[in-house]
PLY file of the C-alpha trace (Angstrom):
ply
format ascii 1.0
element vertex 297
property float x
property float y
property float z
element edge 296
property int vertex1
property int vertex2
end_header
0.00 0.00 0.00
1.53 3.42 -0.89
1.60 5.89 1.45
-1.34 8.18 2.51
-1.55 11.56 -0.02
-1.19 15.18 1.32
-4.24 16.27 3.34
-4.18 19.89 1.85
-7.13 20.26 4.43
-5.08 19.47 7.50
-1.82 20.97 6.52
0.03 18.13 6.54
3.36 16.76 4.96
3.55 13.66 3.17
5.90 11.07 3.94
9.14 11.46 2.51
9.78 9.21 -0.48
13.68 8.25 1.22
11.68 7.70 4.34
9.66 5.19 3.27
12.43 3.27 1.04
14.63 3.42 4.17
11.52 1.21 5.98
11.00 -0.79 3.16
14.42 -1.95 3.40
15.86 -1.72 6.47
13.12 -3.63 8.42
14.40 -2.04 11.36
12.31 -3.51 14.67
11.05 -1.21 16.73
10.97 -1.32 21.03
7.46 -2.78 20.76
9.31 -5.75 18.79
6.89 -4.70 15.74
8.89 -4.71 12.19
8.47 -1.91 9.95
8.41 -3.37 6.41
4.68 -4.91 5.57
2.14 -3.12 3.79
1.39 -0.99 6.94
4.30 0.48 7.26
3.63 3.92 7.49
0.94 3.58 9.81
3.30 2.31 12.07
6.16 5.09 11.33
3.41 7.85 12.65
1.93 5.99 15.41
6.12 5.44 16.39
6.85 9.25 15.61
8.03 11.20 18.55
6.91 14.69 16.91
3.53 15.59 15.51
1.65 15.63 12.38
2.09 19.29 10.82
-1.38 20.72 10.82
-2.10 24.54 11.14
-2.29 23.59 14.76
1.16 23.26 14.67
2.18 26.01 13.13
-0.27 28.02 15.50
1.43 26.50 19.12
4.99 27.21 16.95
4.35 31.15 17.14
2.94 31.38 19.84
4.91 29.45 21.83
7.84 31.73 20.87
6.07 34.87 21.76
5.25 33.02 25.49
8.86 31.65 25.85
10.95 34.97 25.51
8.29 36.48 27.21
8.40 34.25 30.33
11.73 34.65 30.58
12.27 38.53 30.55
9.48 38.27 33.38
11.91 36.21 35.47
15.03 38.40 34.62
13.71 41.87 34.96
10.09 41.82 37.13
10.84 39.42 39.03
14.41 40.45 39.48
15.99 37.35 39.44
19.02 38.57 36.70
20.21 37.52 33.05
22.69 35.13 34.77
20.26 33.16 36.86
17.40 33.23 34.68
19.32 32.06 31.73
20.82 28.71 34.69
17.18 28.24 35.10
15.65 27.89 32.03
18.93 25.73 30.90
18.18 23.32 33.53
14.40 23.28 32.80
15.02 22.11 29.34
17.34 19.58 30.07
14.88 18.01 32.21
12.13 18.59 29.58
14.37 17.25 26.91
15.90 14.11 28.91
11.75 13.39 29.46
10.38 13.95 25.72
13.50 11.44 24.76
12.95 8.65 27.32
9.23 8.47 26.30
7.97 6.04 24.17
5.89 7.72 22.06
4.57 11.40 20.99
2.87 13.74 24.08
1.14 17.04 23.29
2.07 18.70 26.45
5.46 16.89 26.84
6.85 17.86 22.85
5.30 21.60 23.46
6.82 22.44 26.50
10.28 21.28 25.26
9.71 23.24 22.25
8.77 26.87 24.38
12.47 26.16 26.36
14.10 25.33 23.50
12.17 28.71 21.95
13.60 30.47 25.52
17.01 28.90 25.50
17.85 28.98 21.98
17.15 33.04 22.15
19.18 33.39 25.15
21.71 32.31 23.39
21.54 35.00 20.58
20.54 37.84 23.16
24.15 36.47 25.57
26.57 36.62 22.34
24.83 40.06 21.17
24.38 41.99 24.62
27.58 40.32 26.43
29.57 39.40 23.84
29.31 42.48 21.53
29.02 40.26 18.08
27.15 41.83 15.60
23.71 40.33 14.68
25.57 40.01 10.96
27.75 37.54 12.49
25.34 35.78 14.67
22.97 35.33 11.69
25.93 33.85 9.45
27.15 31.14 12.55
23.37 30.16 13.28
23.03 29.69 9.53
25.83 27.79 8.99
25.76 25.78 12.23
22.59 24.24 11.31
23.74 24.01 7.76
26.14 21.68 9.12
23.14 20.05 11.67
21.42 19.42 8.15
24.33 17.65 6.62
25.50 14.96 9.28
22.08 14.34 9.86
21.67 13.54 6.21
24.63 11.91 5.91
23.83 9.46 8.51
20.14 8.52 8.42
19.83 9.67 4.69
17.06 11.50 5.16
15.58 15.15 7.24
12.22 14.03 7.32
10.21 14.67 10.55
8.17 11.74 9.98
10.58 8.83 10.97
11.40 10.29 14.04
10.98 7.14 16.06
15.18 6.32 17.24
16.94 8.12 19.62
20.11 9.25 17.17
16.98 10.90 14.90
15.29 12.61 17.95
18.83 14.16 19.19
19.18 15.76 15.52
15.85 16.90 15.53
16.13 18.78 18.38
20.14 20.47 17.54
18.17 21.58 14.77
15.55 23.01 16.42
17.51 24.32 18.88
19.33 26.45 15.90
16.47 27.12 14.16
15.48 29.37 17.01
18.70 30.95 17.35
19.34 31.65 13.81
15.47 33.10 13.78
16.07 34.96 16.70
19.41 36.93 15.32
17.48 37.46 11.60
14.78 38.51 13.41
16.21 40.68 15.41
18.95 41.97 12.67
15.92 42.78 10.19
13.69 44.83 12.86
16.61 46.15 14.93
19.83 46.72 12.50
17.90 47.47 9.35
15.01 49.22 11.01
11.90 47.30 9.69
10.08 48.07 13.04
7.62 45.48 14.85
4.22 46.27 12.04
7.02 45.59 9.26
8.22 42.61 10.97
5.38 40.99 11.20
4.04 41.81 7.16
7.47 41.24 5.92
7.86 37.69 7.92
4.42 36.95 7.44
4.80 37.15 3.47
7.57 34.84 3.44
6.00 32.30 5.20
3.07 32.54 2.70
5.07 32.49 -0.23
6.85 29.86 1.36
3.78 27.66 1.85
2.65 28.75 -1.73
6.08 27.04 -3.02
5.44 23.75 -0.84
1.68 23.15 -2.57
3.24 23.65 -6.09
5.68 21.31 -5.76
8.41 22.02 -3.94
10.29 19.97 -1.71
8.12 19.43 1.53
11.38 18.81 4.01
13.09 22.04 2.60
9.96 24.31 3.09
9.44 23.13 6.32
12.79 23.84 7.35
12.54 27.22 6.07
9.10 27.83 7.65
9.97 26.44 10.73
12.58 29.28 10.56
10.58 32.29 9.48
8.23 31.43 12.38
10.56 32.19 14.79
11.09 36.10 14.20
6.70 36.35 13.04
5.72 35.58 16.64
8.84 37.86 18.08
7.46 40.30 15.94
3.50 39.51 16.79
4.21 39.41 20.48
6.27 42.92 20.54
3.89 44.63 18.34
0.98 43.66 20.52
2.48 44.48 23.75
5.04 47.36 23.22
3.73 51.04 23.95
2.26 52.62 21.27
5.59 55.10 21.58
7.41 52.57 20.36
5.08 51.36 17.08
2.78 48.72 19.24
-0.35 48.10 20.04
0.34 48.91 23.59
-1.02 45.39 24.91
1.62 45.01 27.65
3.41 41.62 27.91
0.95 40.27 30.69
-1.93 40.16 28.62
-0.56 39.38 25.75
1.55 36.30 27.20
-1.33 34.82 29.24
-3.34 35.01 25.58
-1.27 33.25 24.10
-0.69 30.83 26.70
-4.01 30.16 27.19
-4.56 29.29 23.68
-1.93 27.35 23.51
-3.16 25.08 26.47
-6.59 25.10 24.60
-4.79 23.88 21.26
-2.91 21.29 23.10
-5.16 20.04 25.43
-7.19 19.63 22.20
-4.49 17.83 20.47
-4.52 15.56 23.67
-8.10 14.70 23.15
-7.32 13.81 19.51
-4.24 11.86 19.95
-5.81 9.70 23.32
-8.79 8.86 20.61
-6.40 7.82 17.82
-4.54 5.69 20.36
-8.00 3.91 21.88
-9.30 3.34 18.07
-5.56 1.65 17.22
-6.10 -0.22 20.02
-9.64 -1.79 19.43
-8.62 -2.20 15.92
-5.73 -4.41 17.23
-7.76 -6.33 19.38
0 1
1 2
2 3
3 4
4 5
5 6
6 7
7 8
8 9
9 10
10 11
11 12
12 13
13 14
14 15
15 16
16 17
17 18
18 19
19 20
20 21
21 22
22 23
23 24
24 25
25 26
26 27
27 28
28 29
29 30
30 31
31 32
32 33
33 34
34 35
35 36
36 37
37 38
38 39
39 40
40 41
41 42
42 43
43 44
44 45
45 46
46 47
47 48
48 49
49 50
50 51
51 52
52 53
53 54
54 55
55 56
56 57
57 58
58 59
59 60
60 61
61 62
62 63
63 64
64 65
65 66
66 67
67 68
68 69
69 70
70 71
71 72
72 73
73 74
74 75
75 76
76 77
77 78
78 79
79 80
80 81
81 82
82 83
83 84
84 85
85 86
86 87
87 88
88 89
89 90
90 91
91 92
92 93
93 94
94 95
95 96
96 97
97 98
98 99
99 100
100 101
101 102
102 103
103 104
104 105
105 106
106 107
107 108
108 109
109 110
110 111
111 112
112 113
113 114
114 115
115 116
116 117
117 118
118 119
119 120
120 121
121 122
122 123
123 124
124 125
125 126
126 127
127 128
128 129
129 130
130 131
131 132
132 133
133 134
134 135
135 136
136 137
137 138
138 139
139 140
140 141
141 142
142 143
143 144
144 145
145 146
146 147
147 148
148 149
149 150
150 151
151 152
152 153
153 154
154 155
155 156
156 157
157 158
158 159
159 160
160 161
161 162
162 163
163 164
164 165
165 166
166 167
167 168
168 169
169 170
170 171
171 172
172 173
173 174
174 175
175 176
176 177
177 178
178 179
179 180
180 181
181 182
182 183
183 184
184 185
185 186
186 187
187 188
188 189
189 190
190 191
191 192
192 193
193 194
194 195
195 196
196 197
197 198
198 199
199 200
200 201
201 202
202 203
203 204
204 205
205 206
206 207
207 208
208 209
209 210
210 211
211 212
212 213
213 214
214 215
215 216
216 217
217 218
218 219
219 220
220 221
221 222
222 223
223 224
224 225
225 226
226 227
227 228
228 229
229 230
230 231
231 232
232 233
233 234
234 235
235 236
236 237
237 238
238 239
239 240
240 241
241 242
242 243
243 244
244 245
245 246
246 247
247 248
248 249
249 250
250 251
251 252
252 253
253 254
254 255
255 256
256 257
257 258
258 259
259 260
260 261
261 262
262 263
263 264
264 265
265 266
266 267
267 268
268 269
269 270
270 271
271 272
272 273
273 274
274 275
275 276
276 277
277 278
278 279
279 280
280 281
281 282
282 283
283 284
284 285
285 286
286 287
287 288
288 289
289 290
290 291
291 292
292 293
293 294
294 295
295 296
């Protein structure tokens, strides 16, 4: 049976093509002792794939959750008073845990993948903001490193598994490239973010229409063809510096070209529709697992 085709409807990517040869062939046997190689195949592959399906939901939690993660963390460092230094220890150790929890799990968790994703969001612009503020390195050269250091992420990773699809991500040596590569993705979006509305001016409104665009027009390339593990990548990207942008623009004072929101409001927004979209995603996936089940049976 060939693979499923793309649900335009849902926003979803089809399986790569590498992917499924890989199965095919390898026959690897997965922790449940189930081989992946008979006509099922790619059922299996998503019901074993530690990330999730890429649905506008996704791509809704992704912004947001970026908007809620630097947020939460400027809270910490400057309301709360706890400092750059210890903030940045904290949310370092908070995604370790989160991390060393969504990779000893056996299987995909709304709640558990999200909330790794929002410290990676937090850590990985920490990291930007520390070589930028402390360091004194130019958001030109921060933007070139990020670029190139998950250029290099992309290549190893490629060079061993043979493939970047996020659809086979269901072995521990796959799940640790996913996340280096999500952990630069937010970097590198952080520093082009930042060296588009900061160094070249575009402001918070043009931020958001100029990021915004190339998201659509990168979507636009991704339904007419074009290769669905590249766009991704490049969305996935883009996404990071639209909900900077979004977030500052609805909570900066109007003196300063926002909406004049405050960060309060506008985080616990966002958060709460995050939790909605999640806990909804919960729902969903608990149903999919109880109908695999009976099916089973």
């Amino acid at each position: 049976m060939d693979p499923p085709a793309t649900n335009l409807t849902r926003f979803t990517l089809p399986v790569a093509a590498s992917d499924m040869h890989w199965i095919a062939s390898a026959r690897p046997r997965c922790s449940e002792g189930q081989i992946l190689g008979d006509p099922w195949s790619w059922r299996l592959a998503r019901m074993l794939n530690k990330v999730p399906e890429v649905t506008l939901a996704f791509w809704v939690i992704k912004i947001m959750s970026t908007t809620v993660g630097e947020t939460g963390a400027d809270y910490l460092a400057v309301h709360v008073g706890l400092g750059t230094a210890i903030t940045d220890g904290i949310m370092l150790t908070l995604l370790v845990a989160s991390l060393l929890m969504q990779l000893r799990a056996r299987q995909y968790v709304p709640w558990r993948y999200w909330l790794t994703v929002v410290l990676v969001s937090v850590v990985g612009t920490q990291i930007t903001d520390f070589l930028t503020d402390k360091l004194d390195i130019s958001l030109y050269a921060s933007t070139t490193v990020f670029a190139a250091a998950l250029a290099v992420t992309f290549a190893v990773w490629y060079a061993v598994e043979r493939t970047l699809s996020i659809h086979t991500i269901f072995t521990r040596r796959r799940e640790l490239f996913y996340w280096t590569a999500i952990l630069f993705t937010f970097a590198l979006g952080t520093a082009a973010g930042d060296l588009a509305t900061e160094a070249l001016q575009l402001g918070f409104r043009l931020g958001v229409v100029a990021f915004g665009a190339l998201i659509a027009i990168t979507a636009l390339a991704y339904y007419y063809g074009a290769n669905p593990v590249l766009t991704f990548w490049i969305a996935y990207v883009l996404t990071r510096p639209l909900g900077a942008s979004l977030g500052d623009l609805l909570s900066q004072a109007k003196t300063y070209g926002g909406l004049g929101l405050g960060t309060i409001v506008t985080s616990a927004t966002f958060l709460a529709t995050i939790v909605i979209l999640v806990t909804w995603l919960s729902i969903g996936e608990n149903g999919q697992r109880g109908a695999q089940k009976t099916a089973n049976d």
